[in-house]
C-alpha positions in Angstrom: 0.0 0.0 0.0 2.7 2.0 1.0 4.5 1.9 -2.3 1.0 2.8 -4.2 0.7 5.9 -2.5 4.4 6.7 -3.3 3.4 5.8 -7.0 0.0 8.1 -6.6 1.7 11.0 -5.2 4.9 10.8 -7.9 2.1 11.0 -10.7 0.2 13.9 -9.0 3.6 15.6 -8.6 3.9 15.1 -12.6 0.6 16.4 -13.0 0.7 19.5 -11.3 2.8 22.0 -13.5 0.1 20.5 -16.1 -2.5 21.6 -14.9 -0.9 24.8 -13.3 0.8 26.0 -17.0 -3.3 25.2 -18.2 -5.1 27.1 -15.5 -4.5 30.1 -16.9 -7.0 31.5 -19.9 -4.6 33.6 -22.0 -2.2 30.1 -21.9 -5.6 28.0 -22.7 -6.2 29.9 -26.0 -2.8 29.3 -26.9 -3.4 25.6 -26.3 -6.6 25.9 -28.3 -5.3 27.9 -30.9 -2.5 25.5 -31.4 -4.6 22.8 -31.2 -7.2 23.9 -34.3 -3.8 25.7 -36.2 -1.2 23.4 -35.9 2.3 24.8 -35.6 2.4 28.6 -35.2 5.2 31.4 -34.5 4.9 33.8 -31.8 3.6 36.3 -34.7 0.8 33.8 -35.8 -0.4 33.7 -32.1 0.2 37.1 -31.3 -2.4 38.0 -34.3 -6.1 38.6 -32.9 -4.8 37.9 -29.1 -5.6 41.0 -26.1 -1.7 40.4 -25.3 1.4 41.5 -26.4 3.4 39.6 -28.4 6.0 39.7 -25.1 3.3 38.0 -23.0 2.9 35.3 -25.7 6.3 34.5 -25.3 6.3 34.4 -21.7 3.3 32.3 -21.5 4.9 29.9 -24.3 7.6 29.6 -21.8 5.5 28.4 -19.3 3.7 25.8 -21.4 7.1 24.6 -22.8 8.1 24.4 -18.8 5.1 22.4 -18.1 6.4 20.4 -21.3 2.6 21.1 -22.9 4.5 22.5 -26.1 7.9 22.8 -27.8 9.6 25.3 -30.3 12.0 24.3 -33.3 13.3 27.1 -35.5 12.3 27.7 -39.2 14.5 30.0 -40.6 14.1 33.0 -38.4 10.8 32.1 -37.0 10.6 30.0 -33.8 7.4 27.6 -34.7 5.5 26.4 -31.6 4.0 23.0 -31.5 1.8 20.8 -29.0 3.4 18.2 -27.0 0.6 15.5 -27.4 2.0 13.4 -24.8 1.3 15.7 -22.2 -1.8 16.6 -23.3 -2.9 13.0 -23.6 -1.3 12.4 -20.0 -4.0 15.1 -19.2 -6.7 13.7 -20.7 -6.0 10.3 -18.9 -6.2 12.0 -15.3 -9.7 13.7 -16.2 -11.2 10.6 -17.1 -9.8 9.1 -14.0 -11.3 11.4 -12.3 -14.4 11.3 -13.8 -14.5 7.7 -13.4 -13.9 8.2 -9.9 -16.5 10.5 -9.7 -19.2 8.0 -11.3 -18.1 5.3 -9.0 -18.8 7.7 -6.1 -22.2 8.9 -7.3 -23.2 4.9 -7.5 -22.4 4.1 -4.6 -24.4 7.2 -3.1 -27.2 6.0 -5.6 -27.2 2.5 -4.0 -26.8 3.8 -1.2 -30.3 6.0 -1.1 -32.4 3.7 -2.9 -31.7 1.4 -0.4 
């Protein structure tokens, strides 16, 4: 049991910075925005956005420490990509969750029709 927890508590310690790096809304439209472009430079995802093209960066910097995205150069331009792994590391933990969540509304189900 003992080594479970250990287990449970490394992969919530993984998840965190995740989570974190998503939590904010301007870094969330980048996620979308990358998600529905592809590949963009900080001048693709500057266009149309409410911040500068300096807070892009820093927010890119964020995602890329939270390993949600990566940047490979093109020339000049600095392309930003989606890290699917991460993304699909975050996918599993909210359908854990959410299966957690169903178990627990069954059992309180059971528990009042009983």
């Amino acid at each position: 049991m003992f080594r479970t927890r250990s287990t449970a508590e490394l992969q919530v310690a993984k998840a965190a910075p995740l989570f974190a790096a998503l939590g904010d809304p301007t870094r969330l439209r980048v996620v979308a925005r990358l998600c529905a472009d592809g590949p963009l430079s900080i001048t693709h995802l500057s266009k149309g956005a409410k911040v500068t093209r300096q807070a892009i960066t820093k927010h890119l910097r964020t995602l890329s420490d939270a390993g949600l995205v990566r940047d490979r150069w093109n020339g000049r331009e600095r392309i930003w990509e989606l890290e699917s792994k991460r993304l699909e590391m975050a996918h599993n933990w909210l359908n854990q969750i959410s299966e957690q969540w169903d178990a627990a509304i069954d059992r309180l189900k059971a528990f009042v029709e009983d």
